[in-house]
PyMOL Python script that loads the backbone (N, CA, C, O; Angstrom):
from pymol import cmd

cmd.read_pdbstr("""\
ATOM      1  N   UNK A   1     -15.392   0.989 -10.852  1.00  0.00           N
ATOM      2  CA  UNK A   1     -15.730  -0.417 -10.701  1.00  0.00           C
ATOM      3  C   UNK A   1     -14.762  -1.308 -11.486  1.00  0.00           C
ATOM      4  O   UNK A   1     -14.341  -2.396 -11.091  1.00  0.00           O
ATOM      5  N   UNK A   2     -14.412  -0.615 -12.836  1.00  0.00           N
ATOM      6  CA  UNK A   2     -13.283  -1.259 -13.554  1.00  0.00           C
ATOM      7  C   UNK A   2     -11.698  -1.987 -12.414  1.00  0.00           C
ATOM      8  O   UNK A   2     -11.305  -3.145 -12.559  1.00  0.00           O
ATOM      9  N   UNK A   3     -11.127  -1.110 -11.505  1.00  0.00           N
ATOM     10  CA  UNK A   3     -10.382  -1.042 -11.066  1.00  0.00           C
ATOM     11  C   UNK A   3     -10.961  -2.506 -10.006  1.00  0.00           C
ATOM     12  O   UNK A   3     -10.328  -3.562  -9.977  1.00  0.00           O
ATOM     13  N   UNK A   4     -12.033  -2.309  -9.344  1.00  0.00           N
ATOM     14  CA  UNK A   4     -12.039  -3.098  -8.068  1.00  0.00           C
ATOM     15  C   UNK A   4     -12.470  -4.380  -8.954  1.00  0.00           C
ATOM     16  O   UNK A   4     -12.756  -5.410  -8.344  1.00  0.00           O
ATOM     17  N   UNK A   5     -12.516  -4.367 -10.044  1.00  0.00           N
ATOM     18  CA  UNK A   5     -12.963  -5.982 -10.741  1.00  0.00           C
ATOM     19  C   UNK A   5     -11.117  -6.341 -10.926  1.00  0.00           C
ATOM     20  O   UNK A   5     -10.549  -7.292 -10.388  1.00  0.00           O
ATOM     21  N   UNK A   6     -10.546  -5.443 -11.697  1.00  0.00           N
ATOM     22  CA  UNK A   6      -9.058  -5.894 -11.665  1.00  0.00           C
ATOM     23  C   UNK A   6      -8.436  -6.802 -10.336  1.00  0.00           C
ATOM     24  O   UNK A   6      -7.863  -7.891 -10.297  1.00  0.00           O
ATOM     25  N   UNK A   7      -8.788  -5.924  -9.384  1.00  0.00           N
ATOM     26  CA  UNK A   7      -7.805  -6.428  -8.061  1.00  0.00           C
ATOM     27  C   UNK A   7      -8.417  -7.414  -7.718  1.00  0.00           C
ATOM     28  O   UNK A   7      -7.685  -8.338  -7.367  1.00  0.00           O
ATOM     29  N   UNK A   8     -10.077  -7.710  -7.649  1.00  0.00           N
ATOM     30  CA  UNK A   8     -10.152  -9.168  -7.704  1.00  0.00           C
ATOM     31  C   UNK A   8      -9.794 -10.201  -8.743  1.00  0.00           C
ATOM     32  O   UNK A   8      -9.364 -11.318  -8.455  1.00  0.00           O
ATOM     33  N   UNK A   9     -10.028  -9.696 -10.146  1.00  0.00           N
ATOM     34  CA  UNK A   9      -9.247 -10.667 -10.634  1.00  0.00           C
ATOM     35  C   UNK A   9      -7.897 -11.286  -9.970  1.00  0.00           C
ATOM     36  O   UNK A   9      -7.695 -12.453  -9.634  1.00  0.00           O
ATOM     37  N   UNK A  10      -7.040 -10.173  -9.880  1.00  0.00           N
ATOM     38  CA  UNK A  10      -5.633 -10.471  -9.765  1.00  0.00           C
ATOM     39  C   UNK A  10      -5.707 -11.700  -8.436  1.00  0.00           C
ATOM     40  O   UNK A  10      -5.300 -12.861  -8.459  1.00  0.00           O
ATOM     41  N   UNK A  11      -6.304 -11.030  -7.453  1.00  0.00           N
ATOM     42  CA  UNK A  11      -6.790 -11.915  -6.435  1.00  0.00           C
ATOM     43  C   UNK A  11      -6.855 -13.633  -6.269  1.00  0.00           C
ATOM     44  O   UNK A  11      -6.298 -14.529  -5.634  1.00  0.00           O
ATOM     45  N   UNK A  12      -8.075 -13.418  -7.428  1.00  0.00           N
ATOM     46  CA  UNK A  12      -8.543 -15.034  -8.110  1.00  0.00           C
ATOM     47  C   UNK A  12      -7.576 -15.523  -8.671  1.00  0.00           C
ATOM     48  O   UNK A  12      -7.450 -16.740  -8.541  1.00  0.00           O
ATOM     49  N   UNK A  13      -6.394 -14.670  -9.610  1.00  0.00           N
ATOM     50  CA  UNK A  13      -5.695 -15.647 -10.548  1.00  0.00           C
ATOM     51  C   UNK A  13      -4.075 -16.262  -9.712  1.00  0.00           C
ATOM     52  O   UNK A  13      -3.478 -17.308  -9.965  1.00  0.00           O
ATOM     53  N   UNK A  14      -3.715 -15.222  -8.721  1.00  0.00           N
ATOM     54  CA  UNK A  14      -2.810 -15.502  -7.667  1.00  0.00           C
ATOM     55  C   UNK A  14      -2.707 -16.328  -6.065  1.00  0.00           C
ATOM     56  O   UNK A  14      -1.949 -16.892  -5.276  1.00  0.00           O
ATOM     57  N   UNK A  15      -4.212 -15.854  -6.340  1.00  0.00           N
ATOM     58  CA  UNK A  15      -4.422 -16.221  -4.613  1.00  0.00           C
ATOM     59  C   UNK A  15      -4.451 -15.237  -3.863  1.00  0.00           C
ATOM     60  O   UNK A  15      -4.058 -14.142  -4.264  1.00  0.00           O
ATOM     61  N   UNK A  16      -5.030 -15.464  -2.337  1.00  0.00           N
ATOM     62  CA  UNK A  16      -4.856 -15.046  -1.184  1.00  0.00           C
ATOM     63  C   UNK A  16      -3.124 -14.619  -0.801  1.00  0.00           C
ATOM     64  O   UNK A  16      -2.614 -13.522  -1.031  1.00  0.00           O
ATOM     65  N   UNK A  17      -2.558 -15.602  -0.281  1.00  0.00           N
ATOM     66  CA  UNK A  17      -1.622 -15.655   0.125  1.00  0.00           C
ATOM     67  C   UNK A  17      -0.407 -15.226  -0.676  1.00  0.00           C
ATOM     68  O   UNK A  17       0.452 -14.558  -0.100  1.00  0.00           O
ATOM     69  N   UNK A  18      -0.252 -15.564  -2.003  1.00  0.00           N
ATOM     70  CA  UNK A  18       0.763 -14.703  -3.013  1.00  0.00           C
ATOM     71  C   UNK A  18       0.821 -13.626  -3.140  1.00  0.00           C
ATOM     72  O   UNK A  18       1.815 -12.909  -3.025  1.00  0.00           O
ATOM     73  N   UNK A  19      -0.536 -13.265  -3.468  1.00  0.00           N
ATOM     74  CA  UNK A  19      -1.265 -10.872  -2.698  1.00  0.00           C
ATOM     75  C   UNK A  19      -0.332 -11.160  -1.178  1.00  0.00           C
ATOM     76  O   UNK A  19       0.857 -10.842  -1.208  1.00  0.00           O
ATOM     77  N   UNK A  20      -0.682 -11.527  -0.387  1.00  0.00           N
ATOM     78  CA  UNK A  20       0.027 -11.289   0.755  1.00  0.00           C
ATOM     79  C   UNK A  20       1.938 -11.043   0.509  1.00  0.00           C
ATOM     80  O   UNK A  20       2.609 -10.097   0.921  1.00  0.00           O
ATOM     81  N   UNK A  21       2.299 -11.979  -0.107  1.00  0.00           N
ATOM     82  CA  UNK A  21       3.404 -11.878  -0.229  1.00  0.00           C
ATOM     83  C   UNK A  21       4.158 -10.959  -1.151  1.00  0.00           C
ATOM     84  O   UNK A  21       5.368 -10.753  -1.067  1.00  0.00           O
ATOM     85  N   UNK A  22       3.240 -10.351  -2.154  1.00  0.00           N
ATOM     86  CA  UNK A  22       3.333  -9.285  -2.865  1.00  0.00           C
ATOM     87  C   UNK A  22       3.462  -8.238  -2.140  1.00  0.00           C
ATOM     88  O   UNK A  22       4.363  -7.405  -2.040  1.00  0.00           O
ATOM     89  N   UNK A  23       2.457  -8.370  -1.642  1.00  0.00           N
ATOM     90  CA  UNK A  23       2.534  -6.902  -0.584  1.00  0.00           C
ATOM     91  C   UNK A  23       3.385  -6.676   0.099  1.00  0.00           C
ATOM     92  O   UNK A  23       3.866  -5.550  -0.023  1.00  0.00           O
ATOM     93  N   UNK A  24       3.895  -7.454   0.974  1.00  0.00           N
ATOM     94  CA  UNK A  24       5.177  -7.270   1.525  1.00  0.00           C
ATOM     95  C   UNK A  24       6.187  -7.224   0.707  1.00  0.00           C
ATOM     96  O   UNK A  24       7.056  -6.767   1.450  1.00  0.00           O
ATOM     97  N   UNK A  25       6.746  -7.401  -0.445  1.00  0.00           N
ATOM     98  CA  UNK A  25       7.739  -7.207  -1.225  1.00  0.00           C
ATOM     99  C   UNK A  25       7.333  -5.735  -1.408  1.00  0.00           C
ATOM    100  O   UNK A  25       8.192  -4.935  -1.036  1.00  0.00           O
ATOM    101  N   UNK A  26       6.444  -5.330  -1.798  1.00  0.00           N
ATOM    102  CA  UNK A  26       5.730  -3.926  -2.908  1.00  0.00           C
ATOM    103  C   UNK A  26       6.274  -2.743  -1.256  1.00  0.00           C
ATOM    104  O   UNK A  26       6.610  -1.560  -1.315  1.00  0.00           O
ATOM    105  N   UNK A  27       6.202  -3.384  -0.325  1.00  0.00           N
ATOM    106  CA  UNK A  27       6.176  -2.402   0.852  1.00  0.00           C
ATOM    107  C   UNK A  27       7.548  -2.782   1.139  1.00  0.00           C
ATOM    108  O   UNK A  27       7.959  -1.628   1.267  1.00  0.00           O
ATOM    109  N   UNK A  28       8.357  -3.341   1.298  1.00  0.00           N
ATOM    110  CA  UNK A  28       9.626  -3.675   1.536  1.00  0.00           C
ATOM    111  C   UNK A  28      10.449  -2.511   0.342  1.00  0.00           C
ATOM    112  O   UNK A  28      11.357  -1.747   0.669  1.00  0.00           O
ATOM    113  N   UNK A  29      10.009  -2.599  -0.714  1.00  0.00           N
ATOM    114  CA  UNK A  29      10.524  -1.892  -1.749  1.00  0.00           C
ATOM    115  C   UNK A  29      10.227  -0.396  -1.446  1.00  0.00           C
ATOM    116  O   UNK A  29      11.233   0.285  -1.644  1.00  0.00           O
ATOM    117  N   UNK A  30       9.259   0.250  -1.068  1.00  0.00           N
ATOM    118  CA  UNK A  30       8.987   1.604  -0.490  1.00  0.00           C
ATOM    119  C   UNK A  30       9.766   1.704   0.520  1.00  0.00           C
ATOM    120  O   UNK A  30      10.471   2.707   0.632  1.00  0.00           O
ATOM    121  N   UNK A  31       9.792   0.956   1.213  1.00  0.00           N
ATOM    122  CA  UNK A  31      10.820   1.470   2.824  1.00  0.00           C
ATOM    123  C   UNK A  31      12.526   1.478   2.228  1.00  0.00           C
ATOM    124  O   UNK A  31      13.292   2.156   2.914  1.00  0.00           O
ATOM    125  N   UNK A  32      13.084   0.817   1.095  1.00  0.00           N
ATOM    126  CA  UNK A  32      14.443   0.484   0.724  1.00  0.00           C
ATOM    127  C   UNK A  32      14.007   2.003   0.226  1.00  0.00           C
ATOM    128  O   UNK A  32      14.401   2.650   1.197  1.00  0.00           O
ATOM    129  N   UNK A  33      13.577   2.734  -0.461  1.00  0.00           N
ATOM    130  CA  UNK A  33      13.605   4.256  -1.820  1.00  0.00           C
ATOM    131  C   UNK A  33      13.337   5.259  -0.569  1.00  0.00           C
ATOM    132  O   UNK A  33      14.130   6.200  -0.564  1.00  0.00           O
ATOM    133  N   UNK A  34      12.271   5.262   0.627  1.00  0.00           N
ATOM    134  CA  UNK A  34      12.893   5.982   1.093  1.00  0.00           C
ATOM    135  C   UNK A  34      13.571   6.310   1.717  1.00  0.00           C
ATOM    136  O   UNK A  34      13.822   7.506   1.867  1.00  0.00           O
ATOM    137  N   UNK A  35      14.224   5.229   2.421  1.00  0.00           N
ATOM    138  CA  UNK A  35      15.429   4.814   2.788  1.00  0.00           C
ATOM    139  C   UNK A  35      16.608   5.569   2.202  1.00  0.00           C
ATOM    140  O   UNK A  35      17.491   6.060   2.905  1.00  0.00           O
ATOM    141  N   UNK A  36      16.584   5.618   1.241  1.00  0.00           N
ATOM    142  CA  UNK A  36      17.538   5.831   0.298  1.00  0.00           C
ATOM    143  C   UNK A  36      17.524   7.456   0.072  1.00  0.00           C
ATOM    144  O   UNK A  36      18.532   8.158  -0.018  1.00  0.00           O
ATOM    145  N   UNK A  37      16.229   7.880   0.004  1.00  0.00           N
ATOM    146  CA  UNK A  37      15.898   9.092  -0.088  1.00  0.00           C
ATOM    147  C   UNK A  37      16.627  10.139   0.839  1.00  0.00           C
ATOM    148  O   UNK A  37      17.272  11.115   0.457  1.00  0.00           O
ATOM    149  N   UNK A  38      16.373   9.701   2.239  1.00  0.00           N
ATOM    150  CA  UNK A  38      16.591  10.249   3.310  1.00  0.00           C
ATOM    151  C   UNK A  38      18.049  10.190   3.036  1.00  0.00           C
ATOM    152  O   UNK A  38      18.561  11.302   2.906  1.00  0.00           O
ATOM    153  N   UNK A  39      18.786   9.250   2.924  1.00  0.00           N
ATOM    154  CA  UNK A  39      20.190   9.006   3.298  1.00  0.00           C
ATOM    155  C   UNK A  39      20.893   9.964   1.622  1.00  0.00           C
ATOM    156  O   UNK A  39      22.085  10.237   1.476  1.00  0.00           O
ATOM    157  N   UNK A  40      20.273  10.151   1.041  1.00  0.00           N
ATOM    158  CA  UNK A  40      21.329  10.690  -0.250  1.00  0.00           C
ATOM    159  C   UNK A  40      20.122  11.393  -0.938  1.00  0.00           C
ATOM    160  O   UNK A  40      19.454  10.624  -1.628  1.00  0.00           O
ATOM    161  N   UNK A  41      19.713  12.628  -0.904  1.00  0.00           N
ATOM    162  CA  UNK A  41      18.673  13.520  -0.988  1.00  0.00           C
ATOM    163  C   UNK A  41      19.001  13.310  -2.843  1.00  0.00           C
ATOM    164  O   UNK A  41      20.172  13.223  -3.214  1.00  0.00           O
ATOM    165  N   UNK A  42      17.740  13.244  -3.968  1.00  0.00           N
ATOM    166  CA  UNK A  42      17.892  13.203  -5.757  1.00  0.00           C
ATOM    167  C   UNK A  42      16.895  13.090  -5.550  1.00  0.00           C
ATOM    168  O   UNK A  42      16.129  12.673  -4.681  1.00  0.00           O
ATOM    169  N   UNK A  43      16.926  13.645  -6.744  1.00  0.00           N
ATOM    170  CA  UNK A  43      15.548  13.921  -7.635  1.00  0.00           C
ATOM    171  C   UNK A  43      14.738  12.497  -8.221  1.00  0.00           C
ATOM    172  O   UNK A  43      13.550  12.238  -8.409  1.00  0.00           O
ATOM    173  N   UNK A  44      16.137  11.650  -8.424  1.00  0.00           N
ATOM    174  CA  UNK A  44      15.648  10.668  -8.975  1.00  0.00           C
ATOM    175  C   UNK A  44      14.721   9.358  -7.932  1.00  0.00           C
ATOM    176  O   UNK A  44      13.874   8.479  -8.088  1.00  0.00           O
ATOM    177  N   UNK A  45      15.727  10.087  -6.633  1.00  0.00           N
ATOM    178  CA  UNK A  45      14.822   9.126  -5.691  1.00  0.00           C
ATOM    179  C   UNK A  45      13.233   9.012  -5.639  1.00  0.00           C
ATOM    180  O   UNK A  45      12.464   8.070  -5.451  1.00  0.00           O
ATOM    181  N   UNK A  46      13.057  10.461  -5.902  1.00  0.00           N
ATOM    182  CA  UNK A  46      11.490  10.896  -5.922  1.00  0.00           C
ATOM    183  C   UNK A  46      10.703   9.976  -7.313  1.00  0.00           C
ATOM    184  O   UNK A  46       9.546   9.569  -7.212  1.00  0.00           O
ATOM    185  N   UNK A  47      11.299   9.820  -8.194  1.00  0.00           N
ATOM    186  CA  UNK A  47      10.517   9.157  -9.130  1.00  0.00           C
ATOM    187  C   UNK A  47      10.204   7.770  -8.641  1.00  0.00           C
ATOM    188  O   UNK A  47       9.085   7.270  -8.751  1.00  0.00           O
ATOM    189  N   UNK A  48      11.685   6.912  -7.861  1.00  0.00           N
ATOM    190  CA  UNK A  48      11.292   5.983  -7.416  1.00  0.00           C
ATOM    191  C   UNK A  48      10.249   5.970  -6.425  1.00  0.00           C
ATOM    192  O   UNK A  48       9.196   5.331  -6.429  1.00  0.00           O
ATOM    193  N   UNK A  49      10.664   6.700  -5.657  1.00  0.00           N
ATOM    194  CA  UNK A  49       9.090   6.595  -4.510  1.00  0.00           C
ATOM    195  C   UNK A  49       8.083   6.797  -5.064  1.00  0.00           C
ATOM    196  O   UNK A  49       7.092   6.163  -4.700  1.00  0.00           O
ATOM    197  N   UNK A  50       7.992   7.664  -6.040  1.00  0.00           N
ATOM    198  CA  UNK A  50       6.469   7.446  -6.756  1.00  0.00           C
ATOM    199  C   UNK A  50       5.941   6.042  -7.148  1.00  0.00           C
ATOM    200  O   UNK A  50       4.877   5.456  -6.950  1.00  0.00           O
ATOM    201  N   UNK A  51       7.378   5.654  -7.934  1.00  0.00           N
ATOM    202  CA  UNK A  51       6.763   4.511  -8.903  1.00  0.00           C
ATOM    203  C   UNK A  51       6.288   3.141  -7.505  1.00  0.00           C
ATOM    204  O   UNK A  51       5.303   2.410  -7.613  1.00  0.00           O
ATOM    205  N   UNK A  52       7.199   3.111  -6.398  1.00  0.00           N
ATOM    206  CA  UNK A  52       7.084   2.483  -4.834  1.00  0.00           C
ATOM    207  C   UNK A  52       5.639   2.475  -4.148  1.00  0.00           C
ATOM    208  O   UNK A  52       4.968   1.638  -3.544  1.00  0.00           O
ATOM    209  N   UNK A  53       5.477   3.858  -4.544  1.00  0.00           N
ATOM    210  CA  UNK A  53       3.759   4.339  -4.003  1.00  0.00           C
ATOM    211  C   UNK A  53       3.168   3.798  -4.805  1.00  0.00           C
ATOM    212  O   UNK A  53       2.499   2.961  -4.200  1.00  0.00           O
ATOM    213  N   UNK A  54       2.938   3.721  -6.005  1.00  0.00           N
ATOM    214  CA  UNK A  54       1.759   3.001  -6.871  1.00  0.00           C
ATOM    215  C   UNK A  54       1.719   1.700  -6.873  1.00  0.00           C
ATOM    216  O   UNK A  54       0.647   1.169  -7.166  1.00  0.00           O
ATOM    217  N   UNK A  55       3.030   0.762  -6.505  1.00  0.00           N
ATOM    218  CA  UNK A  55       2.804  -0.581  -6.487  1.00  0.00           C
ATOM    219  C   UNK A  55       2.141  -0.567  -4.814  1.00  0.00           C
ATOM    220  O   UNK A  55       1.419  -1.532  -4.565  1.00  0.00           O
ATOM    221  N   UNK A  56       2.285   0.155  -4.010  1.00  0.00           N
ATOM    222  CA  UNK A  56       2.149  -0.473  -2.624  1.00  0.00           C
ATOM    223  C   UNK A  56       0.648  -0.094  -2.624  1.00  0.00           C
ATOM    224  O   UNK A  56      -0.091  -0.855  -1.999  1.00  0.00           O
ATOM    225  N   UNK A  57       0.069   1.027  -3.267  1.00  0.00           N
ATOM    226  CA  UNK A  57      -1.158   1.551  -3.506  1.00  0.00           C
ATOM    227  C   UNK A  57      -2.127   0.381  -4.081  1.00  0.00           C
ATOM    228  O   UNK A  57      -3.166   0.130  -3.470  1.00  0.00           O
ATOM    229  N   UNK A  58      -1.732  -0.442  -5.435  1.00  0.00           N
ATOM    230  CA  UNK A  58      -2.237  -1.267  -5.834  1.00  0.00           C
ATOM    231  C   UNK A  58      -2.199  -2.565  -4.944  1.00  0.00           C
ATOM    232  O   UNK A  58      -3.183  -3.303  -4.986  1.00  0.00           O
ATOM    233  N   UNK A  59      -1.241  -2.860  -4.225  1.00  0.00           N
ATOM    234  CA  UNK A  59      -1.683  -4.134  -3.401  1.00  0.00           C
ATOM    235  C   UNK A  59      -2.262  -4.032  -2.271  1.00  0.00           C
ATOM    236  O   UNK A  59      -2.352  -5.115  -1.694  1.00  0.00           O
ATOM    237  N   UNK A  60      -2.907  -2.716  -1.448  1.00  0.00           N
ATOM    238  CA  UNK A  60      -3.619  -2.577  -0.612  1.00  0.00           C
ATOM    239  C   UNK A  60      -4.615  -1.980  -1.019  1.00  0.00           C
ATOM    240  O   UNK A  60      -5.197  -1.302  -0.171  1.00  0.00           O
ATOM    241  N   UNK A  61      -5.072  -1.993  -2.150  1.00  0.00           N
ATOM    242  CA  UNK A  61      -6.600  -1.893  -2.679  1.00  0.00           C
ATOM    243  C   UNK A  61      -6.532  -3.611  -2.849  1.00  0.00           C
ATOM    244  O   UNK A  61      -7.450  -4.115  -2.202  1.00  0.00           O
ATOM    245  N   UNK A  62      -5.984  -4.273  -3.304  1.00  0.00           N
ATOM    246  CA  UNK A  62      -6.518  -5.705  -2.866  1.00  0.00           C
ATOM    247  C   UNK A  62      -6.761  -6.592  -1.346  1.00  0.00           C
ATOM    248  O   UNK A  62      -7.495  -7.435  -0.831  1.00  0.00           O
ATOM    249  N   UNK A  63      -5.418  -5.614  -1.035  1.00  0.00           N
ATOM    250  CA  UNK A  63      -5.861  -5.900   0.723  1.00  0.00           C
ATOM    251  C   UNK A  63      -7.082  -5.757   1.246  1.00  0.00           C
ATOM    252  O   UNK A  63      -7.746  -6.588   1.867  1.00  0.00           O
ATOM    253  N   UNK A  64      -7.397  -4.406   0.894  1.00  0.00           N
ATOM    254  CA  UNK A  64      -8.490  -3.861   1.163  1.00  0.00           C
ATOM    255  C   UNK A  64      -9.932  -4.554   0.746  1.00  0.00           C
ATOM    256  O   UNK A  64     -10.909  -4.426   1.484  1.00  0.00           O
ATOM    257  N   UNK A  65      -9.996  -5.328  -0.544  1.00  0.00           N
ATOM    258  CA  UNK A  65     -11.129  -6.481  -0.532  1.00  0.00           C
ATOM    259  C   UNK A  65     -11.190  -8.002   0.236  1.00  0.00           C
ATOM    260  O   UNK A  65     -12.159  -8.651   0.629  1.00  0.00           O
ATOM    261  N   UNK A  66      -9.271  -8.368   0.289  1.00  0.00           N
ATOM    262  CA  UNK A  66      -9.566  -8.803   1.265  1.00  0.00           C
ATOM    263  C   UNK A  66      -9.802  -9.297   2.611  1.00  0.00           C
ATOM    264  O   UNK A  66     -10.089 -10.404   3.068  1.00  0.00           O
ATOM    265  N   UNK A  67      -9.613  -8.231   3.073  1.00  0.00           N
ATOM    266  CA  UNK A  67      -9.625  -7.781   4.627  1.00  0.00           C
ATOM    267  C   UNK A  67      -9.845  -6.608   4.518  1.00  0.00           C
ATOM    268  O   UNK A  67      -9.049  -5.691   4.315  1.00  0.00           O
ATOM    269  N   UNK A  68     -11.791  -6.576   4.751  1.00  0.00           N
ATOM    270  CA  UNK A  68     -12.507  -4.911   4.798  1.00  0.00           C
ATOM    271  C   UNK A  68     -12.146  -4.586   6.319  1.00  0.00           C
ATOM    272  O   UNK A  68     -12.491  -5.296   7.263  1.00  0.00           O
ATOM    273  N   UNK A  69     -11.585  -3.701   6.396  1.00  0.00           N
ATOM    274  CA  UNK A  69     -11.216  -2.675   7.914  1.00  0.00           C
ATOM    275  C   UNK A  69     -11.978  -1.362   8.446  1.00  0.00           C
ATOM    276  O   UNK A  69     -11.609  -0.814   9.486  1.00  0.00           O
ATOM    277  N   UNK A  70     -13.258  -0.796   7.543  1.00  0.00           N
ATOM    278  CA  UNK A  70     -13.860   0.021   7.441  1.00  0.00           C
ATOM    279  C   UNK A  70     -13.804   0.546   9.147  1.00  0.00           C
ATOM    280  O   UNK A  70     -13.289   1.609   9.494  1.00  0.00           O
ATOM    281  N   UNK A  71     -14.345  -0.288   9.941  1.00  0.00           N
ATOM    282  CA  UNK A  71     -14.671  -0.148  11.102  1.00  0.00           C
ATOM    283  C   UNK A  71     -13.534   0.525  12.115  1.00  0.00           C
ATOM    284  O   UNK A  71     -13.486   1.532  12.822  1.00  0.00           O
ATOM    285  N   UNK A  72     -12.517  -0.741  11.751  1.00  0.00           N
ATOM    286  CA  UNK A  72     -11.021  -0.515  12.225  1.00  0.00           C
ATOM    287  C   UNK A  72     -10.460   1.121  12.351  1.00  0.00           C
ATOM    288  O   UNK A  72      -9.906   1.856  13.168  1.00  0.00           O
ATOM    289  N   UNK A  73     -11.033   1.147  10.886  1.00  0.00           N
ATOM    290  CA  UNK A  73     -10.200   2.812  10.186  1.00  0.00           C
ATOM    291  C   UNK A  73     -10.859   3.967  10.845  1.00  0.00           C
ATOM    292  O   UNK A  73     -10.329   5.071  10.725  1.00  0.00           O
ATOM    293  N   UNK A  74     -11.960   3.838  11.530  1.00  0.00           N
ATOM    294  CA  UNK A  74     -12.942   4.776  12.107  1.00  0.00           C
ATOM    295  C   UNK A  74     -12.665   5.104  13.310  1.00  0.00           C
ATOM    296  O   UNK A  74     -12.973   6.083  13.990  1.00  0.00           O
ATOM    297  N   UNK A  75     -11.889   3.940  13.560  1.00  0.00           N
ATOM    298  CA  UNK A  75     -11.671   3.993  15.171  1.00  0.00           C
ATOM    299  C   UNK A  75     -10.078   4.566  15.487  1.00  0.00           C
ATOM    300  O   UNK A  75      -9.674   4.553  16.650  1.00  0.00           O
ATOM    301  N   UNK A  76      -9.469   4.916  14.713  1.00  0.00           N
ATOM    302  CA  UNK A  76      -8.107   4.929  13.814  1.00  0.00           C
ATOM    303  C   UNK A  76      -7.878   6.536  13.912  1.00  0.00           C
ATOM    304  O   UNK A  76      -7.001   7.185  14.481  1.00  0.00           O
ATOM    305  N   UNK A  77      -9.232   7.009  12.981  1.00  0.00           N
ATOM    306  CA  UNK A  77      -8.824   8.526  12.905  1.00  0.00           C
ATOM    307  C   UNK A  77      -9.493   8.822  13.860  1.00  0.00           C
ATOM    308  O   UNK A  77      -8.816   9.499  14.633  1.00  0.00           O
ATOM    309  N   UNK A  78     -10.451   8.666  14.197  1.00  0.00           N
ATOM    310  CA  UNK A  78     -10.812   8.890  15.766  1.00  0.00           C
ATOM    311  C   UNK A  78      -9.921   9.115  16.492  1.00  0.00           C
ATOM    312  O   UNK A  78     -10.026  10.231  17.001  1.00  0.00           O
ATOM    313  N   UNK A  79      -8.799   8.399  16.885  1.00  0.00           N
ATOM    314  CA  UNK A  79      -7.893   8.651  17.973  1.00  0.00           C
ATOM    315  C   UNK A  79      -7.162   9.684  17.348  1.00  0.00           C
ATOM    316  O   UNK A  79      -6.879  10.717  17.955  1.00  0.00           O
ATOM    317  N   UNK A  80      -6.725   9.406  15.774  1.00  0.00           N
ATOM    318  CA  UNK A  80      -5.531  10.682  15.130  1.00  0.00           C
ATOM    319  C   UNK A  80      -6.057  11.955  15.542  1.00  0.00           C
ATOM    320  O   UNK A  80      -5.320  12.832  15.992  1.00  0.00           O
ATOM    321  N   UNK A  81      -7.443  12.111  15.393  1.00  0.00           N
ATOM    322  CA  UNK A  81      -7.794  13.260  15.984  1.00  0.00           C
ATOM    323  C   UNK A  81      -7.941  13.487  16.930  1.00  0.00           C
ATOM    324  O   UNK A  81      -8.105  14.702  17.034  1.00  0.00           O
ATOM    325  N   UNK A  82      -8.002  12.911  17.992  1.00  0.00           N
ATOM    326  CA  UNK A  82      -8.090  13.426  19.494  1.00  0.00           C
ATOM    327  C   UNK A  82      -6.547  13.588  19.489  1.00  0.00           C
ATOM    328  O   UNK A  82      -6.437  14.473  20.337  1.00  0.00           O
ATOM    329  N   UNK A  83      -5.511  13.357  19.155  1.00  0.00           N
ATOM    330  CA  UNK A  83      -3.892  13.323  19.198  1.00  0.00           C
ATOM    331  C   UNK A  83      -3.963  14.379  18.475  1.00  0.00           C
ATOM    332  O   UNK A  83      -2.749  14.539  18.359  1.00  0.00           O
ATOM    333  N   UNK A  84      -4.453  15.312  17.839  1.00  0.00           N
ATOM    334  CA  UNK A  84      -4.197  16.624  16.872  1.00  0.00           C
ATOM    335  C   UNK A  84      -4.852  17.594  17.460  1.00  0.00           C
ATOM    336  O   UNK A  84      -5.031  18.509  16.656  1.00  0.00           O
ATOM    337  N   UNK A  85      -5.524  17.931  19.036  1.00  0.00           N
ATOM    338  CA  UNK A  85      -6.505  18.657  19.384  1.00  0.00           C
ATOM    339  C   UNK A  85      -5.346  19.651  20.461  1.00  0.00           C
ATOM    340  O   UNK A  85      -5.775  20.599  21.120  1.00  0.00           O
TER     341      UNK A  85
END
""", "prot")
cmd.dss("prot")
cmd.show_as("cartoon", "prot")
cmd.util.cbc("prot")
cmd.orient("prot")
């Protein structure tokens, strides 16, 4: 509960729309590392994609409060799994 009070804070103290624009930077930055990954195989790339994954992780747990998709996501793996049969 600690965690989902954070991301609304952050929420409240930024806004809607600045989270939005975060997010797309935080995900822009994952696609440049593995980008990078692919094209010149290191070890070190891997740390970056980690550190890439935890920012993009943290701004779609705020996504995620605000814009609940629960429903969306059901209907989502539903199909992944009929595509895996």
């Amino acid at each position: 509960m600690e965690k989902q009070m954070t991301y609304l804070k952050a929420i409240l103290k930024w806004g809607v729309r600045n989270q939005m624009l975060k997010t797309i930077e935080e995900c822009s930055e994952l696609q440049k590392a593995l980008a990078k990954s692919i094209l010149n195989p290191n070890p070190k790339n891997e740390e970056q994609i980690k550190e890439e994954l935890a920012d993009v992780q943290i701004m779609l747990n705020q996504m995620r409060i605000m814009y609940p998709f629960e429903e969306e996501k059901k209907k989502k793996l539903k199909r992944l799994r009929g595509l895996l049969r």
